[in-house]
N, C-alpha and C positions, 0 to 999 in steps of 0.2 A: 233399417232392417237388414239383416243376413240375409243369403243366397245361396244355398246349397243344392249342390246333384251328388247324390250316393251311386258310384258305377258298382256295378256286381264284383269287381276285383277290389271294393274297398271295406271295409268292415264298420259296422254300424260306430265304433270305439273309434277308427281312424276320422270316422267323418265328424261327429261332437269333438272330438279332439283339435280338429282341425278349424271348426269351428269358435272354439273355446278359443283360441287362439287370435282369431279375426274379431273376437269381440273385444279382447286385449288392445289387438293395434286401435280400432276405431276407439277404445278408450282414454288411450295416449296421445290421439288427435284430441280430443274433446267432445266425442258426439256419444250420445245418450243411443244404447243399443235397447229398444222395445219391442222389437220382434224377430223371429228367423224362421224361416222353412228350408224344408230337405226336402226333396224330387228324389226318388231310387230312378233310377234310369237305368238303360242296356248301355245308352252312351253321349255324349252331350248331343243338343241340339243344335244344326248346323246353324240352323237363321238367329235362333231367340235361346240359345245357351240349354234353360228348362223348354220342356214339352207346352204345345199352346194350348192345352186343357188345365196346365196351370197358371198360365197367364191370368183368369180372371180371379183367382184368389188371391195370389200376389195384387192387385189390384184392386180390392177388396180389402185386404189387410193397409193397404196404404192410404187409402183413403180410413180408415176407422182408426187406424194406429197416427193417421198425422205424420205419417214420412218424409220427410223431404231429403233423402239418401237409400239406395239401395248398393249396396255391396255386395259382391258377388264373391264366394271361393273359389277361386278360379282364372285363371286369363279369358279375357274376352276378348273375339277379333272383333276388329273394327265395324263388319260389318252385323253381331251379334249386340255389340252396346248400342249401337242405333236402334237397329227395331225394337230390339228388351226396352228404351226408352221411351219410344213411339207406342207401343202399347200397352204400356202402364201410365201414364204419362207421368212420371217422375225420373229425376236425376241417378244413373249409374255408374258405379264406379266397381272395378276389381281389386284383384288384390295387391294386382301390384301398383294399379295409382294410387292406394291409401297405403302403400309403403313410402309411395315414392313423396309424400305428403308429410309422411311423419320426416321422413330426412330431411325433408325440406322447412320443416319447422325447428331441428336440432341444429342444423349445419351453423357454426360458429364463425368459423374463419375463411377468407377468401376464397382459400381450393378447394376447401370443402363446399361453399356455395355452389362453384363454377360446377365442380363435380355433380350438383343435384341439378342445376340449371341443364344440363348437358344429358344427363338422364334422360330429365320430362322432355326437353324438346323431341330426343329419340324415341321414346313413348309417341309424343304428340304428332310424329311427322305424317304416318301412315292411318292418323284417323281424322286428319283435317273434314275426310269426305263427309258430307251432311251436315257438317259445322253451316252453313251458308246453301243450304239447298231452298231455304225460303226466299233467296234472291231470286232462284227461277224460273222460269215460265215454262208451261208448255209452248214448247216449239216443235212444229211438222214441217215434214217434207226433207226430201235430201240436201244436204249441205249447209243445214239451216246453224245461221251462226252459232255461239255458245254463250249460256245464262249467263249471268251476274256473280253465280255460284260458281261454278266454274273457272271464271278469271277470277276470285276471291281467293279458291282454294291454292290457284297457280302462285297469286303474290304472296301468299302466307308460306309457302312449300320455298318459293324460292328467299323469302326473311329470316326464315327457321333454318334453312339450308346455310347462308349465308351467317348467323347467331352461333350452329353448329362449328364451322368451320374455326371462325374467331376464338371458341371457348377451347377448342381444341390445339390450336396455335399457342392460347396465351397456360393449358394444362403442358406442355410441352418446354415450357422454359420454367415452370413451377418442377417437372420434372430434372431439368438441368440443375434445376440448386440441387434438389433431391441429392443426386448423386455429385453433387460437392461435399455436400454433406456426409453423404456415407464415406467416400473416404478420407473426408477427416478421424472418421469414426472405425477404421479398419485395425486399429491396434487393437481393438473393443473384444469383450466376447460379447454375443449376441444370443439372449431370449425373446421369446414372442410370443401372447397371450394369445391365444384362440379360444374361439367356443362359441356357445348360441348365444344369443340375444340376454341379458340380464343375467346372465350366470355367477355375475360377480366378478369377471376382470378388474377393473378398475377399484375396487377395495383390497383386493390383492395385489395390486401395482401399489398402492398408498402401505398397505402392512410393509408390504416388505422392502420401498424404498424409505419411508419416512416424509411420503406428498400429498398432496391434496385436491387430485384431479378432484372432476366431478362427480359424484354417487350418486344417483337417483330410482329406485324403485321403479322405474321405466322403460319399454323396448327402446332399444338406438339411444340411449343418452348421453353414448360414447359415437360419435364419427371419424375424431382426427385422430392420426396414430402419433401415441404420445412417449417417449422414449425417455426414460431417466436411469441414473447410476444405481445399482444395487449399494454399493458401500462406495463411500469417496477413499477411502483409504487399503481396498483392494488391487491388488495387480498380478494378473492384467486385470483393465477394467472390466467390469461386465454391467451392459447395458441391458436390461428391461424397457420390454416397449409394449403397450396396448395398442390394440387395434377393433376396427367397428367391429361389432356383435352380428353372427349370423342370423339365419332364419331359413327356417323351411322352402322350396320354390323361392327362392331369391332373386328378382328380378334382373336378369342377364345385362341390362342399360345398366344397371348399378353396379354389378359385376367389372363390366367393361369399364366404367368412368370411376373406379376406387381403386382399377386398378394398376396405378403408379403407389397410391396408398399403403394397399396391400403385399406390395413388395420388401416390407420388413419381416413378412412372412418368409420368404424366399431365401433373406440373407440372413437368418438366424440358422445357428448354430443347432437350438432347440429348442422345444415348441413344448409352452405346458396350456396343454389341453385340458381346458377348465370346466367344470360341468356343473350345474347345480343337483345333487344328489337328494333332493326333495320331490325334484320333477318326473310328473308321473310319466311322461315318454323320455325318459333320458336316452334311452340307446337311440332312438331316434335322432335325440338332437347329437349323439355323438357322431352315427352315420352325415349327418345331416355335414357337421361341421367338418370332416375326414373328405366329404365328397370336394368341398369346396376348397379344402387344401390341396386334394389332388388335380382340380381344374385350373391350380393357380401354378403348378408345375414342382411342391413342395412335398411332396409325400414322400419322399426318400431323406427331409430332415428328421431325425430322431425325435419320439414324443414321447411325452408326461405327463400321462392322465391325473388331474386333481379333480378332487371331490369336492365342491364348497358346501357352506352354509351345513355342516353336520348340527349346529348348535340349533338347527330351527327342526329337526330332526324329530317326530311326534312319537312313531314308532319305536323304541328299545331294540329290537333285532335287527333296522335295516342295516346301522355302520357294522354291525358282525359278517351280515349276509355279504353287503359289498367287499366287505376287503377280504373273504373268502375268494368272493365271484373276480376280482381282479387285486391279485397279490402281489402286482407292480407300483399300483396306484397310492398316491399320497390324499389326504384327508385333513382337512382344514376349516377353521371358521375365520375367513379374514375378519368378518364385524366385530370380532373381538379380539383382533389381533392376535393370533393362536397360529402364525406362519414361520414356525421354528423350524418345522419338518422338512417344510419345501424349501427355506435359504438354505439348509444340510443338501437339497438332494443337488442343489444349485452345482454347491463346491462340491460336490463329490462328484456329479459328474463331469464336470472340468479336471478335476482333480487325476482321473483316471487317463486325459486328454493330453497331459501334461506331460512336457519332457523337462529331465533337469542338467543341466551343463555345468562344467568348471570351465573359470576362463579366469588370464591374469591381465591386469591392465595396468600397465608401465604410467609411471605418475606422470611423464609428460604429456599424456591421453586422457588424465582422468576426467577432462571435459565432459567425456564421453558416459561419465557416473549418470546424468542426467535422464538421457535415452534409455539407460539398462534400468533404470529404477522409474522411468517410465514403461516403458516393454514388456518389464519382466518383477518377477518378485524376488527379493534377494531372501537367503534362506541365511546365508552365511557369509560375511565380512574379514578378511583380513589385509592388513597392510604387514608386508614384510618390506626386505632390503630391497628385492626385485622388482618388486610391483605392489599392487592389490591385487589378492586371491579372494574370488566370488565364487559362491555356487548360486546357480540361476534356475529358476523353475518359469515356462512359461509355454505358452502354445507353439507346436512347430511353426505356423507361419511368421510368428511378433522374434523366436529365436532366426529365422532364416533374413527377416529386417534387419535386427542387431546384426549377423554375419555380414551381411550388404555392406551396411554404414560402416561397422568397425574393420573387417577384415578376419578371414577364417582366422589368420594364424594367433588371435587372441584364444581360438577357442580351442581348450587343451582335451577336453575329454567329454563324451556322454554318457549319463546312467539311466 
């Protein structure tokens, strides 16, 4: 069953919305959604989240509907999921342990595990309390030792403390490859797939590199940020990389543990901002995803708003209406491979990025052919008496490399 509280600053549209949504995630878990209530409230309830006049309906529906889950929209504090489950007597969860749930059933690879591992225990730290209160007794009087619960919660706080610390030790040297890896990869030009949850990143990493991550019709299907070559035979290279899919209130433990992950966000160049153009809150989820760019220190990378999935498109006027309403934006159906538009805006905007040079390279250097045709893209070839004459087109930093390695005085002229 669902959980809802409507405050007066939400709109009856934000809260089924919001809702709709919650029934999405617990469907991607696996659980059968048969009931939901909405409380309008002035403002949540401190103890029990809803008002305790609605306690006995929810309690009522759970018993007649067969619940054995309640889900809440919403953070619950610790001391809000205990009594909400002392007085219905059923199991709850919010929103963000049934995110942190789905991650944790997608996560594929080591870091990604350690990364969801490292979440929940964050989650889990500060609600140990009541886990183990049925170990204790009433005790009176002053100084009277401490329950069973008590010393339960102390060895679990210091296990999970200890679990903490190790995941974050062995996240920290997965971080050191990380950045071995990136600068192997510094000659690169750098893209990076943003967007909400399902928008279709990963069908457009596959159109437009010629790969086959994973597709799935599902929230989180993507967690690890997965990088490949736009063309093997471009130069400079330009790397595309997918990264996890947002979400609305995204729980900050996950925030915090993806974010070494999320750092291909930081080092791109440019960021195509991917949207499914079907979805009835799209601005939201573009807000949504803009917010989490700018909390990850990336908002000053240049962006590229795409439109996906035009082809599922029911309406006739909305691709008119959008590309009126944003006359930057590029428009696409990766499912049918229809990503002409976006590799054009690829190169053009590198294109405009670019410097191009003469330079001559004396044959007893031509070693050096190697590095320039890695570096840079040659436009133009000749070998005379003196040397080889190239003209070079390539990013200022991959031309300021070559200068390094070779020496200014090969470089004769810029246009």
């Amino acid at each position: 069953m669902l959980l809802s509280v409507q405050l007066l600053s939400q709109s009856e549209h934000e809260t089924l919305h919001s809702l709709k949504e919650l029934s999405s995630l617990a469907t991607t878990v696996g659980y059968e959604v048969v009931a939901q209530i909405i409380q309008p409230r002035l403002q949540i309830h401190p103890a029990t989240f809803v008002g305790k006049g609605k306690i006995s309906e929810i309690k009522e529906t759970v018993h007649r509907c067969k619940v054995n889950l309640v889900i809440v929209d919403g953070l619950l504090s610790p001391k809000q999921g205990k009594n909400l489950e002392r007085a219905i007597k059923c199991m709850v969860w919010d929103r963000t342990q049934l995110i942190l749930e789905i991650f944790a059933k997608n996560a594929k690879t080591s870091e990604a595990k350690r990364q969801i591992e490292l979440a929940q225990l964050q989650y889990m730290l500060p609600r140990l309390v009541g886990l183990w209160a049925h170990l204790d007794r009433e005790r009176g009087g002053i100084g009277a030792s401490r329950g069973m619960g008590e010393k339960q919660i102390e060895t679990d706080r210091r296990v999970i403390g200890m679990r903490i610390a190790q995941l974050k030790e062995e996240l920290k040297h997965v971080a050191v490859e990380r950045k071995v890896q990136k600068k192997r990869r510094s000659d690169c030009l750098k893209v990076s797939l943003i967007g909400y949850t399902n928008a279709g990143k990963s069908t457009i990493m596959n159109a437009l590199t010629d790969s086959e991550l994973l597709v799935e019709d599902k929230l989180f299907a993507t967690l690890e940020s997965t990088t490949r070559l736009l063309d093997e035979k471009s130069r400079p290279k330009i790397l595309l990389s997918d990264t996890v899919g947002f979400i609305k209130n995204l729980p900050h433990e996950l925030v915090a543990s993806f974010r070494s992950t999320l750092e291909v966000i930081r080092d791109a160049e440019l960021l195509f901002h991917i949207v499914d153009i079907n979805a009835l809150d799209y601005q939201e989820h573009i807000e949504t995803a803009l917010q989490i760019v700018d909390d990850l220190g990336a908002d000053c990378i240049p962006r590229l708003l795409v439109f996906n999935k035009i082809d599922q498109v029911k309406d006739p006027t909305r691709v008119p209406i959008f590309r009126k309403k944003f006359p930057e934006a590029v428009f696409v159906s990766a499912q049918s491979g229809d990503v002409a538009e976006l590799r054009e805006s690829i190169i053009r905007f590198f294109e405009k990025k670019m410097l191009t040079v003469q330079i001559r390279l004396e044959y007893q250097h031509s070693r050096n052919l190697s590095y320039i045709y890695e570096w840079s893209r040659v436009d133009q070839i000749n070998y005379e008496d003196d040397g080889i004459h190239l003209r070079l087109t390539s990013s200022s930093d991959n031309l300021n490399r070559l200068r390094h390695h070779m020496g200014t005085s090969y470089f004769q002229e810029q246009t």
